[in-house]
N, CA, C and O atoms as a MOPAC input file, in Angstrom:
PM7 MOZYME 1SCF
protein

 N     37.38900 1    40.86500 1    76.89800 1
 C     38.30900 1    40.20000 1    77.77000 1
 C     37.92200 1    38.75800 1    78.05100 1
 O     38.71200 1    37.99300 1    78.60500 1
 N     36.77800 1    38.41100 1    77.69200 1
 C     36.38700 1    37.22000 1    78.02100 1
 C     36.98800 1    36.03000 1    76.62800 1
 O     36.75600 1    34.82200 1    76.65400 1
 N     37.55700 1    36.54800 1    75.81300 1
 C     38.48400 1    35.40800 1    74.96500 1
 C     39.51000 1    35.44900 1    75.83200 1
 O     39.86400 1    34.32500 1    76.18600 1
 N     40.42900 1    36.80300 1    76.54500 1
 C     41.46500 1    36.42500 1    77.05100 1
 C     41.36700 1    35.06100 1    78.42400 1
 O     42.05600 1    34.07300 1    78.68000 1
 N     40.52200 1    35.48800 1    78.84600 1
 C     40.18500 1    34.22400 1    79.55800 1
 C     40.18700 1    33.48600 1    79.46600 1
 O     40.69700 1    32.70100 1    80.26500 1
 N     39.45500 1    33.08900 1    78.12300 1
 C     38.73200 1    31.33100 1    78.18500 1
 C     40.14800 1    31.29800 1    77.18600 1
 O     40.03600 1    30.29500 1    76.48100 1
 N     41.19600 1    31.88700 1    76.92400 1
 C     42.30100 1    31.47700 1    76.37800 1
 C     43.27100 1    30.79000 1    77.69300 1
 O     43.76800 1    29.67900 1    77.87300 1
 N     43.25500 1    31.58600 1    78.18200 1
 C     44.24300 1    31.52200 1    79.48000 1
 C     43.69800 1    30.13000 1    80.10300 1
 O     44.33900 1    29.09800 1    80.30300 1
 N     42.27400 1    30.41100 1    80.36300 1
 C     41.56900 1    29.15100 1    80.58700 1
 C     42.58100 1    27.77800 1    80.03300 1
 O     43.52000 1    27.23500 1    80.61400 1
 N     42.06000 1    27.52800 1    78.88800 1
 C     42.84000 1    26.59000 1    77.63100 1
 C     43.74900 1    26.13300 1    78.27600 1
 O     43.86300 1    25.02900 1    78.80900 1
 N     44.61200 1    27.23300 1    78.22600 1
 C     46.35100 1    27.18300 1    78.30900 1
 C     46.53400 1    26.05800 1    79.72600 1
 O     47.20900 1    25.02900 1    79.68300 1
 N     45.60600 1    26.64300 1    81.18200 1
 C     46.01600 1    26.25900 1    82.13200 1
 C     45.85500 1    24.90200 1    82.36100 1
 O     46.72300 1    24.21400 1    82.89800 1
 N     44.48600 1    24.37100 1    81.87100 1
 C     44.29900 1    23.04000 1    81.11100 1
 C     44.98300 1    22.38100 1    80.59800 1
 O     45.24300 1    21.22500 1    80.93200 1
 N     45.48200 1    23.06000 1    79.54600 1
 C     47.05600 1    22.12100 1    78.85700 1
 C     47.75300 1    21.40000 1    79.31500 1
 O     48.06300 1    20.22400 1    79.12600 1
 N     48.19700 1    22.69400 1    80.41500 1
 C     49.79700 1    22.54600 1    81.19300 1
 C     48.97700 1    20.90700 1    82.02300 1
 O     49.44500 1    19.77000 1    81.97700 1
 N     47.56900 1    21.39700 1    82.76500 1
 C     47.44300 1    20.58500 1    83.53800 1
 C     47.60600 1    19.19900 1    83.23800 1
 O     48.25900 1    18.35000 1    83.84400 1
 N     46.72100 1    19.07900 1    81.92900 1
 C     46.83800 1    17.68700 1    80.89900 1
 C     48.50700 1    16.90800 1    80.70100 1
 O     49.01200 1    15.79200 1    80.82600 1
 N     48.93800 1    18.37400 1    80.30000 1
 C     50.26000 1    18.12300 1    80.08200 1
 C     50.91900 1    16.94600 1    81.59900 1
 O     51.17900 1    15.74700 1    81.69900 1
 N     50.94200 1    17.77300 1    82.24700 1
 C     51.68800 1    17.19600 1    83.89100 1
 C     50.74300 1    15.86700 1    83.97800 1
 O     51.24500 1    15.03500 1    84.73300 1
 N     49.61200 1    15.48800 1    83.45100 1
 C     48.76900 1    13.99100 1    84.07400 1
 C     49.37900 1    13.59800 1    83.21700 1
 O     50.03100 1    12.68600 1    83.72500 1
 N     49.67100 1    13.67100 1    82.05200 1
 C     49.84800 1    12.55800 1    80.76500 1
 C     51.41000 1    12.19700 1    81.39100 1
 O     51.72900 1    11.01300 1    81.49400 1
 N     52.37800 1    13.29700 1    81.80900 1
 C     53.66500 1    13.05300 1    81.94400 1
 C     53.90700 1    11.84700 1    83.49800 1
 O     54.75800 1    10.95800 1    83.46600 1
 N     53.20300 1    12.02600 1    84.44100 1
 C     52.71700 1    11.44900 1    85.67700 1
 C     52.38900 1     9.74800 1    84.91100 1
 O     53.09900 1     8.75100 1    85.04200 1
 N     51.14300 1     9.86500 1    84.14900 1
 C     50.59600 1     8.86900 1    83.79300 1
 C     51.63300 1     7.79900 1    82.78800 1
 O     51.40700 1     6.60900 1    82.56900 1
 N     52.44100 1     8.35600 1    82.43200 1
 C     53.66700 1     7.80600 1    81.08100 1
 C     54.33100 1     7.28700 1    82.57700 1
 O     54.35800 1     6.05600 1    82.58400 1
 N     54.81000 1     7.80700 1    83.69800 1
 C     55.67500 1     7.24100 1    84.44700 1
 C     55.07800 1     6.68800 1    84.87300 1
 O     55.74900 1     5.66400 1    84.99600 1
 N     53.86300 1     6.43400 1    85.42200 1
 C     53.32400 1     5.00300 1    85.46700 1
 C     52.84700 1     3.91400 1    84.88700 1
 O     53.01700 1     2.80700 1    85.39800 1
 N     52.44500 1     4.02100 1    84.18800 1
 C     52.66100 1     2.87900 1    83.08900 1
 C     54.44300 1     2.26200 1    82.64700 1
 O     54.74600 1     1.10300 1    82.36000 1
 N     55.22500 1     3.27700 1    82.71100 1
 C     56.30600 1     2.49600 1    82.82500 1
 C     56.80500 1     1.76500 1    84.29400 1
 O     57.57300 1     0.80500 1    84.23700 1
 N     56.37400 1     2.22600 1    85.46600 1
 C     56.34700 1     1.37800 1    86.20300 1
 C     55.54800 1     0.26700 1    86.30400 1
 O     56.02300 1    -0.81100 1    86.66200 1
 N     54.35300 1     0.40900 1    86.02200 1
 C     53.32800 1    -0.63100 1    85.95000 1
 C     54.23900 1    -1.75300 1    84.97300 1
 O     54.63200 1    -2.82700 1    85.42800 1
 N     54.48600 1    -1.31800 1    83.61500 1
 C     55.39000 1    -2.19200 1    82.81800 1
 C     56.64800 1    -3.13900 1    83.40800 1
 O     56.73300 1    -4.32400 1    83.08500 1
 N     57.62100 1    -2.49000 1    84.31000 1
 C     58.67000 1    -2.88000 1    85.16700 1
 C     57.71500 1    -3.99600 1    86.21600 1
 O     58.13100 1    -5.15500 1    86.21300 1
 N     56.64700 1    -3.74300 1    86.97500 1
 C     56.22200 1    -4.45900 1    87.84100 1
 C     55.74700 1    -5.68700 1    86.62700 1
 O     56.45000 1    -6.69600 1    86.57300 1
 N     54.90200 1    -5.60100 1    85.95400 1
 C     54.44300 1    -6.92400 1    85.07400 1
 C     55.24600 1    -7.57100 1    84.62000 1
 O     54.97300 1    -8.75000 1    84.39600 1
 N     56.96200 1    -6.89200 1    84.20900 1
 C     57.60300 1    -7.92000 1    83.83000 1
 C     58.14100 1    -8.88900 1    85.26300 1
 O     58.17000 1   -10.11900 1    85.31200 1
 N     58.45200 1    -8.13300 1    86.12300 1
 C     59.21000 1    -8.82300 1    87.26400 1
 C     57.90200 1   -10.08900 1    87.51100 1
 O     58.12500 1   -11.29600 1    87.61100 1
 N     56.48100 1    -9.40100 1    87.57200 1
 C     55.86900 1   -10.54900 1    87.64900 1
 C     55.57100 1   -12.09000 1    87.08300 1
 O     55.41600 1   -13.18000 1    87.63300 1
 N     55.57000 1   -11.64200 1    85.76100 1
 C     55.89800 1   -12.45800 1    85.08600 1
 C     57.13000 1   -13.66300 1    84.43300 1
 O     57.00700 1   -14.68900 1    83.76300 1
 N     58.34900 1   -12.91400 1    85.03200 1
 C     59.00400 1   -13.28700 1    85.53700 1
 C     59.21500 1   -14.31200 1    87.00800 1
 O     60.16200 1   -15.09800 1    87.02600 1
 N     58.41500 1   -14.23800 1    88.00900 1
 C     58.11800 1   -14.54200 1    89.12000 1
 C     57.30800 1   -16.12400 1    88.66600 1
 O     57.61600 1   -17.26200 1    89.02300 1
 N     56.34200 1   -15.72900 1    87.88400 1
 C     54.95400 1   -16.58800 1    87.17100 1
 C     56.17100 1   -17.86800 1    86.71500 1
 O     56.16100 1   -19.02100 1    87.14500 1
 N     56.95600 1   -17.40500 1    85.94900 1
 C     57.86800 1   -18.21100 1    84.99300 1
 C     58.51200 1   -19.45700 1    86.08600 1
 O     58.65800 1   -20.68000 1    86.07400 1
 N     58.71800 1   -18.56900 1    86.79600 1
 C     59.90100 1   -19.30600 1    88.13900 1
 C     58.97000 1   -20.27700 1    89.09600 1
 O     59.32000 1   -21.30800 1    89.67000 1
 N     57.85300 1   -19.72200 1    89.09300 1
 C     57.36900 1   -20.49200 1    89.79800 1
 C     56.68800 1   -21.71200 1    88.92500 1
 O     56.76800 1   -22.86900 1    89.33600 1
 N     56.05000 1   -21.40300 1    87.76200 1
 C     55.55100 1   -22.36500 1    86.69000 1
 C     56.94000 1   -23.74500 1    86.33600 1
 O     56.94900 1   -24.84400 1    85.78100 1
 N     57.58600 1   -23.18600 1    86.77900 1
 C     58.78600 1   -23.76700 1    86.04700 1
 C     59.38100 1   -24.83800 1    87.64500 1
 O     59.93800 1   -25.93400 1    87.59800 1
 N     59.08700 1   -24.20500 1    88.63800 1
 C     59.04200 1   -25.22500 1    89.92300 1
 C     58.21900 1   -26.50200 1    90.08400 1
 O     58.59500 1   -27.59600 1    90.50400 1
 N     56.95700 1   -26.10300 1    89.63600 1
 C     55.69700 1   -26.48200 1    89.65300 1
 C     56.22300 1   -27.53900 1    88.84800 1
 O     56.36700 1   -28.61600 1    89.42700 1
 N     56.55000 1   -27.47000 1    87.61500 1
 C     57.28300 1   -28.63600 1    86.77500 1
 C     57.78900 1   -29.46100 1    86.92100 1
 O     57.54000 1   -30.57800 1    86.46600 1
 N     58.98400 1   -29.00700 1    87.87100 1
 C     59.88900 1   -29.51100 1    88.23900 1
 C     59.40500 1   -30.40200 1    89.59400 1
 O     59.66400 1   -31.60600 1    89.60500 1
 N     58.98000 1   -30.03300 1    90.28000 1
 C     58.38200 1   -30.30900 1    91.28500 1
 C     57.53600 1   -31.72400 1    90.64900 1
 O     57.78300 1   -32.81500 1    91.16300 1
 N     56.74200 1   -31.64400 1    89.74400 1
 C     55.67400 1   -32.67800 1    89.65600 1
 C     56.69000 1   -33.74700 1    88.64800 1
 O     56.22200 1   -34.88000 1    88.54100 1
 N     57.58400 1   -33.57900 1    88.15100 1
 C     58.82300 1   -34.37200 1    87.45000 1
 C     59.10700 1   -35.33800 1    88.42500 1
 O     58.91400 1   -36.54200 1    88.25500 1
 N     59.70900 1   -34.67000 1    89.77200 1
 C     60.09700 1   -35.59800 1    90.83200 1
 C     59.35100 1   -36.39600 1    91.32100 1
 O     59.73900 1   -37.51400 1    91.66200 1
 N     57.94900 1   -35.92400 1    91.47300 1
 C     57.18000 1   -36.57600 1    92.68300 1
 C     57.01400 1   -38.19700 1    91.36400 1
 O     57.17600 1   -39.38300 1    91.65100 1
 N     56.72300 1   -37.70700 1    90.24800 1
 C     56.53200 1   -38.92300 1    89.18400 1
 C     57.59400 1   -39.80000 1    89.53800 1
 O     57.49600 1   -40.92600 1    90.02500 1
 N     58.59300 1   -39.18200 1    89.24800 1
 C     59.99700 1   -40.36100 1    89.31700 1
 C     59.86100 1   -40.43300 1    90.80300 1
 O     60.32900 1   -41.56100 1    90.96000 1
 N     59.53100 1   -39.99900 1    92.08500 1
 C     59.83600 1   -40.80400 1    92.97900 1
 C     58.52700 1   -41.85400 1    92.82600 1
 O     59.10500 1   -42.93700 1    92.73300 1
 N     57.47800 1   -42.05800 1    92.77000 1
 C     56.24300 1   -42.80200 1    92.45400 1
 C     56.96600 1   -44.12000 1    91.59700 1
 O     56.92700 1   -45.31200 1    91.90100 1
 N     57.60800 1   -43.49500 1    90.46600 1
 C     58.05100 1   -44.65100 1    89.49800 1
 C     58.81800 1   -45.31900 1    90.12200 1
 O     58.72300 1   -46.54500 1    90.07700 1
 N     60.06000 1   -44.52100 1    91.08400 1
 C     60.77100 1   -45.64700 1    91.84500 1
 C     60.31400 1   -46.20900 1    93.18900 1
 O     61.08600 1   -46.89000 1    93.86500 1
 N     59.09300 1   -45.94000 1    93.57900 1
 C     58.40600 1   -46.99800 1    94.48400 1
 C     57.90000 1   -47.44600 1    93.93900 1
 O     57.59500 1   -48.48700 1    94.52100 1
 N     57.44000 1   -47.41000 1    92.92400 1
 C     56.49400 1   -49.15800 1    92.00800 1
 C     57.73200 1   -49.66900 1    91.50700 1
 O     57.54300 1   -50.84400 1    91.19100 1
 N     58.59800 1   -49.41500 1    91.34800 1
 C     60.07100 1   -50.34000 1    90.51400 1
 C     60.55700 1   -51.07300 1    92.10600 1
 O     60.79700 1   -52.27200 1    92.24000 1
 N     60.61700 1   -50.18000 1    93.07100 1
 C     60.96100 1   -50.97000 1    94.40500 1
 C     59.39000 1   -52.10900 1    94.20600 1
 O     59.28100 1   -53.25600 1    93.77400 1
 N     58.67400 1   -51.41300 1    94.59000 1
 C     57.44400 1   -52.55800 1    95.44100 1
 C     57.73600 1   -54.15500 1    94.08300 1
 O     58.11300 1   -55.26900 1    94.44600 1
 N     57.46700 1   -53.81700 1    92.80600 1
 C     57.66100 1   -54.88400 1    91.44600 1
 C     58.56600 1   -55.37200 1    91.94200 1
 O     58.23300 1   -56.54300 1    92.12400 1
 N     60.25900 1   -55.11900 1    92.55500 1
 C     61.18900 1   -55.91500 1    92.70100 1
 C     61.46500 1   -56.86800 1    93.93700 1
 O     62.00700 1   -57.97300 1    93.94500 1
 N     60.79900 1   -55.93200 1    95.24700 1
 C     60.57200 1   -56.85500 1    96.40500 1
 C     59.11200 1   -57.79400 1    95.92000 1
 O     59.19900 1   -59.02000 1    95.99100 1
 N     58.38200 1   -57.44300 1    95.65000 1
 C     57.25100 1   -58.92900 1    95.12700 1
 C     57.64500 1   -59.79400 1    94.37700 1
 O     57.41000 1   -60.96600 1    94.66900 1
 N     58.55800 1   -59.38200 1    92.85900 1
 C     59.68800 1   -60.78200 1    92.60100 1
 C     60.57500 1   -61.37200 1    93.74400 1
 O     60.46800 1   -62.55300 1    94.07300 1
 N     61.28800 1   -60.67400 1    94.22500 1
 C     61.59500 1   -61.38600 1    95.16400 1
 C     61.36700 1   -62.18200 1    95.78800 1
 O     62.03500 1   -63.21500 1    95.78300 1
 N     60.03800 1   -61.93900 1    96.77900 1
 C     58.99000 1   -62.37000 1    97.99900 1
 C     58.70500 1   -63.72400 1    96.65100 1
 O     59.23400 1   -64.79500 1    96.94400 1
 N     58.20100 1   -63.70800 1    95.75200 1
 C     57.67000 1   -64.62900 1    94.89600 1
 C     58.97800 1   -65.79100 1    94.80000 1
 O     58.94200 1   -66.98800 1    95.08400 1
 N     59.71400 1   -65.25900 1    94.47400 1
 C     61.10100 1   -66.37200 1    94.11200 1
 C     61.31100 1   -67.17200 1    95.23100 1
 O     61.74100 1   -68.32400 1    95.18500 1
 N     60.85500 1   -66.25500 1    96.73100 1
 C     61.62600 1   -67.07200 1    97.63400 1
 C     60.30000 1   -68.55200 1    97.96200 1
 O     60.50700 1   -69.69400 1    98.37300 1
 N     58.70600 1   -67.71000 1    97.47500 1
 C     57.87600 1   -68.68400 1    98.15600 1
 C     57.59200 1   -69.83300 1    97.06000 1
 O     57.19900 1   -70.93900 1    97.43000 1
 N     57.81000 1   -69.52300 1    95.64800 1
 C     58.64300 1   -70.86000 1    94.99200 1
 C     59.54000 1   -71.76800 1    95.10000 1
 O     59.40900 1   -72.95700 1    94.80900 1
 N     61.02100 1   -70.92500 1    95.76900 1
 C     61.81100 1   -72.10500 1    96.38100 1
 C     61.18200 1   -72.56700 1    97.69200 1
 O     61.78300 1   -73.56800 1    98.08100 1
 N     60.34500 1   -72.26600 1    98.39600 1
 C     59.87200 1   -72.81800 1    99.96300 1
 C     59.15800 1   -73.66200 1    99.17800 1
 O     59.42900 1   -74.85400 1    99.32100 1
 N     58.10100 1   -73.30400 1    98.18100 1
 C     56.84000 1   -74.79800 1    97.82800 1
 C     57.96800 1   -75.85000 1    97.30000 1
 O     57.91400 1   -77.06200 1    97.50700 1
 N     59.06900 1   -75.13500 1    96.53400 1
 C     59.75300 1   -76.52400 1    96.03600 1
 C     60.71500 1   -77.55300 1    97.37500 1
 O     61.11400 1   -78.68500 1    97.64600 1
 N     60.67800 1   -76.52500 1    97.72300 1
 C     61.43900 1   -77.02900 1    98.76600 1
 C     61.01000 1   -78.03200 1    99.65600 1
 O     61.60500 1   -79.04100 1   100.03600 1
 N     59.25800 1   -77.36500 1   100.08800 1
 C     58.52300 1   -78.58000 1   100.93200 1
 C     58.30600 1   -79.18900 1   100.26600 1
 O     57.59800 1   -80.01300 1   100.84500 1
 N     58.42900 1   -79.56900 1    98.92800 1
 C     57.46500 1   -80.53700 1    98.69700 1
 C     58.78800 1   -81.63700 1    98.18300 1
 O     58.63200 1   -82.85800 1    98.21200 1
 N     59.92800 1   -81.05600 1    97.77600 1
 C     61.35800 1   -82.11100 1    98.20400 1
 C     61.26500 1   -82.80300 1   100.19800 1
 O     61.78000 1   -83.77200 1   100.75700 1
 N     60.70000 1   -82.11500 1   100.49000 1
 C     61.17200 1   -82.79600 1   102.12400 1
 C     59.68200 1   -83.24300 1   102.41000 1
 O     59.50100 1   -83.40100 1   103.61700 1
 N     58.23200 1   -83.56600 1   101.40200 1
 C     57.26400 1   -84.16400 1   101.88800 1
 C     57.60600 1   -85.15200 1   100.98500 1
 O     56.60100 1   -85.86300 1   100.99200 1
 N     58.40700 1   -85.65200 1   100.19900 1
 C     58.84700 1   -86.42800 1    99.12600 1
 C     59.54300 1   -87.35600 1    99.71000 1
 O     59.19600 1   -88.52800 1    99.56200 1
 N     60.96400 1   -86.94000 1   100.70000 1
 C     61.96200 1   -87.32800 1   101.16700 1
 C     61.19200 1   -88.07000 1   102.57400 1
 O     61.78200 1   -89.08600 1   102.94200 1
 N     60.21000 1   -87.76900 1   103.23000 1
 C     59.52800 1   -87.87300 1   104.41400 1
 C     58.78900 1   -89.47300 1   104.00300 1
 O     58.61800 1   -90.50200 1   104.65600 1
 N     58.51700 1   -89.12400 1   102.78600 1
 C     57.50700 1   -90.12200 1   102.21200 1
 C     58.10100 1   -91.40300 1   101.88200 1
 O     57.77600 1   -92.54900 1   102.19300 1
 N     58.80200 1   -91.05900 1   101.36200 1
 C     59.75200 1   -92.33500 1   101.26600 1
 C     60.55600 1   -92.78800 1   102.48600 1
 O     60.91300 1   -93.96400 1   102.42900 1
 N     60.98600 1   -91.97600 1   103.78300 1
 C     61.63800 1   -92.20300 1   104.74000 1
 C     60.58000 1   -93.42600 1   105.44200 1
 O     60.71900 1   -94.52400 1   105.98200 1
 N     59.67700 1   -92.68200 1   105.14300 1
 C     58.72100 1   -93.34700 1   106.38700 1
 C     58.12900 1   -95.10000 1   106.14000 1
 O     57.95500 1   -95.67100 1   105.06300 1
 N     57.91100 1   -95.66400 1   107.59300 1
 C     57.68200 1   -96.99400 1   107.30400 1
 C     56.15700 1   -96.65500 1   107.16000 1
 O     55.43000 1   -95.69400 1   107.41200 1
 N     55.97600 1   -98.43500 1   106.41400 1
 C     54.53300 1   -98.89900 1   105.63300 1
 C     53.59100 1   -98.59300 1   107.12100 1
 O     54.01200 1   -98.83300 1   108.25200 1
 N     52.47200 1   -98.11100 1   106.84900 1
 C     51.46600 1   -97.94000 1   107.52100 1
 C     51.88900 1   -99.16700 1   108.64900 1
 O     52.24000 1   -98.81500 1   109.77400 1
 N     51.83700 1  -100.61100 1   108.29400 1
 C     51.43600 1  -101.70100 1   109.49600 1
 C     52.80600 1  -101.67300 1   110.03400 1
 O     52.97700 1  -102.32900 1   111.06200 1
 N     53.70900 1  -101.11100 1   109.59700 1
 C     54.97000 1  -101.35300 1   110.06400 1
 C     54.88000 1  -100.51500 1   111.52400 1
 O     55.14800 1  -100.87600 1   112.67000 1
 N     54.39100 1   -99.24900 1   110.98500 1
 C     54.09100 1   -97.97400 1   111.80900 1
 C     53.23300 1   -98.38400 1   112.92800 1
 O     53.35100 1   -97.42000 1   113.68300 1
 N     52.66100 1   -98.98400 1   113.34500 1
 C     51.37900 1   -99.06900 1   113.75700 1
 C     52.26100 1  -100.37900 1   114.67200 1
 O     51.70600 1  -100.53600 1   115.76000 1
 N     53.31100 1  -101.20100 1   114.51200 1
 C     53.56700 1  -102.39300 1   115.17800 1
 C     54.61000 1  -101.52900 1   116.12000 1
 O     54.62300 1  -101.77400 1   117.32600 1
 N     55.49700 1  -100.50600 1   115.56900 1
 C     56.68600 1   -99.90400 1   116.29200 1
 C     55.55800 1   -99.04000 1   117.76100 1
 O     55.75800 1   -98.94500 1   118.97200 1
 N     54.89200 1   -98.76400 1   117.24300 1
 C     53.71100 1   -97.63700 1   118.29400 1
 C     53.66300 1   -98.29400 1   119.44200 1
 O     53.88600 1   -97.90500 1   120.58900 1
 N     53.15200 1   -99.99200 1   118.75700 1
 C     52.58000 1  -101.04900 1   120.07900 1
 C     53.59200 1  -101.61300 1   121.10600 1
 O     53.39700 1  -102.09800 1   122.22000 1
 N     54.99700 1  -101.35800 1   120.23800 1
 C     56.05500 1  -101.84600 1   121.26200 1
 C     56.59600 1  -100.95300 1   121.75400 1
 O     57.52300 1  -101.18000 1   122.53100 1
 N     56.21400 1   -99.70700 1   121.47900 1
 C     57.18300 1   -98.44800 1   122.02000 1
 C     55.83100 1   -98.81600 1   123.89800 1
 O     56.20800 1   -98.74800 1   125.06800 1
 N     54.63600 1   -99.09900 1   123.47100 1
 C     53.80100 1   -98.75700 1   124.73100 1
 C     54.70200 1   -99.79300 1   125.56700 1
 O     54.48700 1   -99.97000 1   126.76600 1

């Protein structure tokens, strides 16, 4: 009787094997369902991350295209000011009387 046993034995083993492997197949197909959603997730977010660092570039690029265009600017205007003073230290220069001339108007203004 002791084959019938260690038969029966066997058998109950089987079944048991049987039911983990069937348990274990449904998890791994869940495990599978979760890795894709994750990866999926990975994608979406990798793909933000992208996007995300796209913008911050182009906003960077358009504050150095601003700051480059207000410093031409600022530059243009302090070219026309030097040209400018130096038309009205020109115009001054010539306005003005000869040193002794200057110097006689002073004595009669006292």
């Amino acid at each position: 009787m002791s084959w019938v046993q260690d038969i029966a034995g066997i058998i109950k083993r089987l079944l048991t094997i049987e039911g983990q492997v069937e348990t274990n197949a449904e998890d791994i197909k869940a495990l599978r369902h979760d890795l894709k959603a994750l990866m999926g997730f990975t994608h979406k977010v990798a793909y933000a991350v992208k996007r995300n660092q796209e913008r911050t570039e182009d906003k960077q690029e358009n504050l150095i295209l601003s700051l480059k265009l207000e410093l031409a600017e600022l530059e243009k205007r302090l070219m026309g000011s030097q040209y400018l003073n130096a038309d009205r230290t020109i115009a001054l220069e010539e306005c003005q009387l000869p040193q002794r001339a200057r110097s006689d108007s002073n004595i009669s203004e006292l």
